[in-house]
LODRENVO-65613 format. One record per residue (C-alpha): x, y, z; residue number from 1. Coordinates in steps of 0.5 Angstrom, whole numbers, plus 2048, in hexadecimal, padded with zeros to 3 digits. Layout:
BEGIN
X, Y, Z, NUM
...
This chain:
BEGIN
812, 82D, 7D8, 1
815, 82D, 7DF, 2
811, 828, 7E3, 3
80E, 82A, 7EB, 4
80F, 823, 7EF, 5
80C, 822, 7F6, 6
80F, 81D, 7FA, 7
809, 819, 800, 8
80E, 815, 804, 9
80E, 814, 80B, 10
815, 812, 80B, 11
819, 81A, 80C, 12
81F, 818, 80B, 13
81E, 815, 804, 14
819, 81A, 802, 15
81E, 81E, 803, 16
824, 81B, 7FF, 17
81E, 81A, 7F9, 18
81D, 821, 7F9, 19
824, 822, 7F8, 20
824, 81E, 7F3, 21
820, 821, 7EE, 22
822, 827, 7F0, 23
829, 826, 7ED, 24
825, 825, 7E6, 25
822, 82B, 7E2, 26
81D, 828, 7DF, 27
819, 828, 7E6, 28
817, 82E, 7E9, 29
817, 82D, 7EF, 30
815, 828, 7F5, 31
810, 828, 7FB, 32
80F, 824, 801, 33
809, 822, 805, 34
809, 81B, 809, 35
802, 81B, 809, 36
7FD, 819, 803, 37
7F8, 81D, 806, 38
7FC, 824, 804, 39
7FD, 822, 7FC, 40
7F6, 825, 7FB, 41
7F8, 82B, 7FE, 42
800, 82C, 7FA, 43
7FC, 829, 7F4, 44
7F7, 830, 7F5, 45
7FC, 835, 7F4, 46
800, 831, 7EF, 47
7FF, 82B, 7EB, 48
805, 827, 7EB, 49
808, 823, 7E5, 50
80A, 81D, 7E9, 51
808, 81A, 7F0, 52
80C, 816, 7F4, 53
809, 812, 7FA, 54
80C, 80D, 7FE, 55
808, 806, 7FF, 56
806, 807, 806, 57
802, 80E, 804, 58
7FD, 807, 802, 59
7F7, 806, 807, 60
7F4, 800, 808, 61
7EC, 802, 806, 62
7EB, 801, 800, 63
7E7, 807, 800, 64
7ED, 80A, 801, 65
7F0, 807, 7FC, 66
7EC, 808, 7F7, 67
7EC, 80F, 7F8, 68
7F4, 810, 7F8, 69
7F3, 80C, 7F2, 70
7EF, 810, 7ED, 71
7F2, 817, 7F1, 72
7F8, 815, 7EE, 73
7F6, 811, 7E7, 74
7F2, 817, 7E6, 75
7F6, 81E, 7E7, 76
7FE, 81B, 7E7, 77
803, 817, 7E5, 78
806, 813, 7EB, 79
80C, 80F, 7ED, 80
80A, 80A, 7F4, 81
812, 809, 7F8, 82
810, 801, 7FB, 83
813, 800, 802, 84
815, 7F9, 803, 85
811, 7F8, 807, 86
80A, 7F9, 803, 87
80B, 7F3, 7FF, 88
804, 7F2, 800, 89
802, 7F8, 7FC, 90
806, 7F7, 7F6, 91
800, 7F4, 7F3, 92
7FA, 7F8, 7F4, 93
7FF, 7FE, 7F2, 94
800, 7FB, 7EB, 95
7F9, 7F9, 7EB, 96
7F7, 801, 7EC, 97
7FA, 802, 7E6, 98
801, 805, 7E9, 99
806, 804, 7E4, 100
80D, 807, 7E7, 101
80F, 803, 7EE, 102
815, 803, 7F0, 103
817, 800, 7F7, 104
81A, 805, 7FD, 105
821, 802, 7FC, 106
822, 803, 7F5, 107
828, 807, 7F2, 108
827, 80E, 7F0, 109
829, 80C, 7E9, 110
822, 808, 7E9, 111
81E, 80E, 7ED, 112
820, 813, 7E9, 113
81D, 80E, 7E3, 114
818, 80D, 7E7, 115
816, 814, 7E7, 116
818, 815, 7E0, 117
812, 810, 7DE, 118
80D, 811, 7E1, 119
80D, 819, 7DF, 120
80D, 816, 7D9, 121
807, 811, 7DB, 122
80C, 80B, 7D9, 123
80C, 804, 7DC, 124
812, 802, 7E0, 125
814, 7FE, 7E6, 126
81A, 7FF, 7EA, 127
81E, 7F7, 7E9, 128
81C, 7F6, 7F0, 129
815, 7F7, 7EF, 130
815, 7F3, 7E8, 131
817, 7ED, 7EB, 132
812, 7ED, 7F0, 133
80D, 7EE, 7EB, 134
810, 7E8, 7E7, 135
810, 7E4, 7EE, 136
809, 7E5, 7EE, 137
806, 7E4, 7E8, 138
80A, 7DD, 7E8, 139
806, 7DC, 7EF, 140
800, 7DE, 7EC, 141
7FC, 7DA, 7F3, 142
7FF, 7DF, 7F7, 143
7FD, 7E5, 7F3, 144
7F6, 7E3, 7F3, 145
7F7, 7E1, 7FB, 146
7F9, 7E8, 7FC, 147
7F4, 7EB, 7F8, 148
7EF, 7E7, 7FD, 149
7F2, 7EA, 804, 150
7F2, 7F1, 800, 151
7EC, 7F1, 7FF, 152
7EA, 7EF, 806, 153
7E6, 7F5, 80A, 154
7EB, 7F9, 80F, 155
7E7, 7F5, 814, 156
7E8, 7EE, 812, 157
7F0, 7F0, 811, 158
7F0, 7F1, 818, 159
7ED, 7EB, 81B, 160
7F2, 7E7, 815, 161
7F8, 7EB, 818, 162
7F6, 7E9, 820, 163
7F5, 7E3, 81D, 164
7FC, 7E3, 81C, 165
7FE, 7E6, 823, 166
7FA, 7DF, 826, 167
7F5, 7E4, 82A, 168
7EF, 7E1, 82B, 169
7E8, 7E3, 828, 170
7E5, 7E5, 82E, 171
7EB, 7EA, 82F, 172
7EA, 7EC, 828, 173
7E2, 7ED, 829, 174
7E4, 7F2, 82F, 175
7E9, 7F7, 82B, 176
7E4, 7F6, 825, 177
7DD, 7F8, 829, 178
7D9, 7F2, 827, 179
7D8, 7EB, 82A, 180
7DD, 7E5, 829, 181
7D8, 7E2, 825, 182
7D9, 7E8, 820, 183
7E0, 7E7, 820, 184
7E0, 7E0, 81F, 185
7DB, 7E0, 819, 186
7E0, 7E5, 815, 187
7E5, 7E0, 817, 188
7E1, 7DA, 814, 189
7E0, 7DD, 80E, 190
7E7, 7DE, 80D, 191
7E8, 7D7, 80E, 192
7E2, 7D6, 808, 193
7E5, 7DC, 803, 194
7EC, 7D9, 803, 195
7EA, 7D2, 804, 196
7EE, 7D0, 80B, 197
7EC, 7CB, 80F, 198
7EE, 7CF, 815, 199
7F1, 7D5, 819, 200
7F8, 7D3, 817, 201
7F6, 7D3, 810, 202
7F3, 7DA, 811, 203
7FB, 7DC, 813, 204
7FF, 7D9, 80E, 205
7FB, 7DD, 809, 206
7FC, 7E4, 80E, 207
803, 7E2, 80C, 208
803, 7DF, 805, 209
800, 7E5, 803, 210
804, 7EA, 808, 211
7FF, 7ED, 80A, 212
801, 7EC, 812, 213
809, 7EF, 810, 214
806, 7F5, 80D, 215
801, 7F5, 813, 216
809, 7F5, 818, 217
80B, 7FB, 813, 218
805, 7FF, 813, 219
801, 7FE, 81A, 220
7FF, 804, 81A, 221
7FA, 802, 813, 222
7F7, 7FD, 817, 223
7F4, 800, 81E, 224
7EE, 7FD, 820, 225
7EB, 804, 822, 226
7EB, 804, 81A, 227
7E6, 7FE, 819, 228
7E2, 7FD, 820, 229
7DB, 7FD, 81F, 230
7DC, 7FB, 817, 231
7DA, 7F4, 818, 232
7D6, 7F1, 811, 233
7D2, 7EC, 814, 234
């Protein structure tokens, strides 16, 4: 049986080159391409796709968000996730989500058409790349639970952690947050207790360790304060 894909990539130009791709193969039918997760829902109404594709970065920060993207996609299709370089710092909660095909951004049309193959047949499989990684990780056991911490983390303390990181003062972070200084530096103390660092140079070195401030410097745009103003837990 053909094999309808939709592409969600927010990158065109790769989108398009992945398109022809499939297209050069008469196992699937066709490819569509949105660059807004929003839309999957409305091209899954008309017909419901064998295979979805989707770019790291189409993963929100809110884990409400997550959660729903997660038993959307579990529930209805089978899906391949293209990790860009930059999302490192996904890796982990995509495979603890249940994804089980990743490949990365830069990966040989050879492994992306494997890719594709596998995930139409809900099998498992990683790109090498992202096999290394995954191996690097569970050696590191540390820094993956490290990174399970941040992730866990309200989009609210994710930025304080990465203003942290850009050494504004609290005061500052309080008046784009819409709460005291007191608010701010109250999340900030129960960082240092959730990660047992003594000080605001600890709070850093784990924004680093955990990636979490290069994927804030590849995906800015996921961490606009007017997202968490006002959402303080305390």
């Amino acid at each position: 049986m053909q094999s309808q894909v939709i592409i969600c990539d927010q990158q065109s130009v790769y989108a398009l080159g992945s398109s022809m791709l499939i297209h050069q193969h008469p196992e699937y039918l066709k490819a569509n391409i949105i660059n807004d997760f929003s839309m999957l829902n409305e091209v899954m109404i008309q017909s419901t796709p064998r295979v979805v594709v989707i770019e790291s970065a189409m993963f929100k920060i809110s884990q409400t968000q997550n959660h729903e993207l997660n038993e959307l996609l579990k529930k209805k299709i089978p899906v391949m996730i293209v990790l860009n370089e930059q999302d490192d710092f996904v890796l982990y909660q995509l495979i603890d989500s249940g994804f089980s095909v990743i490949v990365s951004r830069n990966v040989t049309k050879e492994e992306w058409l494997k890719g594709l193959e596998m995930a139409r047949k809900e099998k498992v499989y990683f790109s090498n790349d992202i096999a290394n990684k995954v191996t690097a990780m569970m050696n590191n056991m540390e820094d993956v639970q490290l990174v399970d911490k941040v992730y866990q983390l309200s989009l609210y303390d994710k930025y304080i952690l990465i203003r942290i990181c850009q050494e504004a003062p609290s005061k500052l972070i309080a008046s784009e947050l819409g709460h005291s200084k007191r608010t701010v530096e109250g999340h900030r103390t129960k960082m240092m207790q959730l990660f047992d660092v003594k000080n605001v140079a600890g709070l850093v070195k784990v924004a680093c360790t955990s990636k979490l401030y290069e994927h804030y410097l590849s995906n800015p745009g996921l961490y606009d304060f007017t997202l968490c103003a006002n959402t303080s837990s305390l």
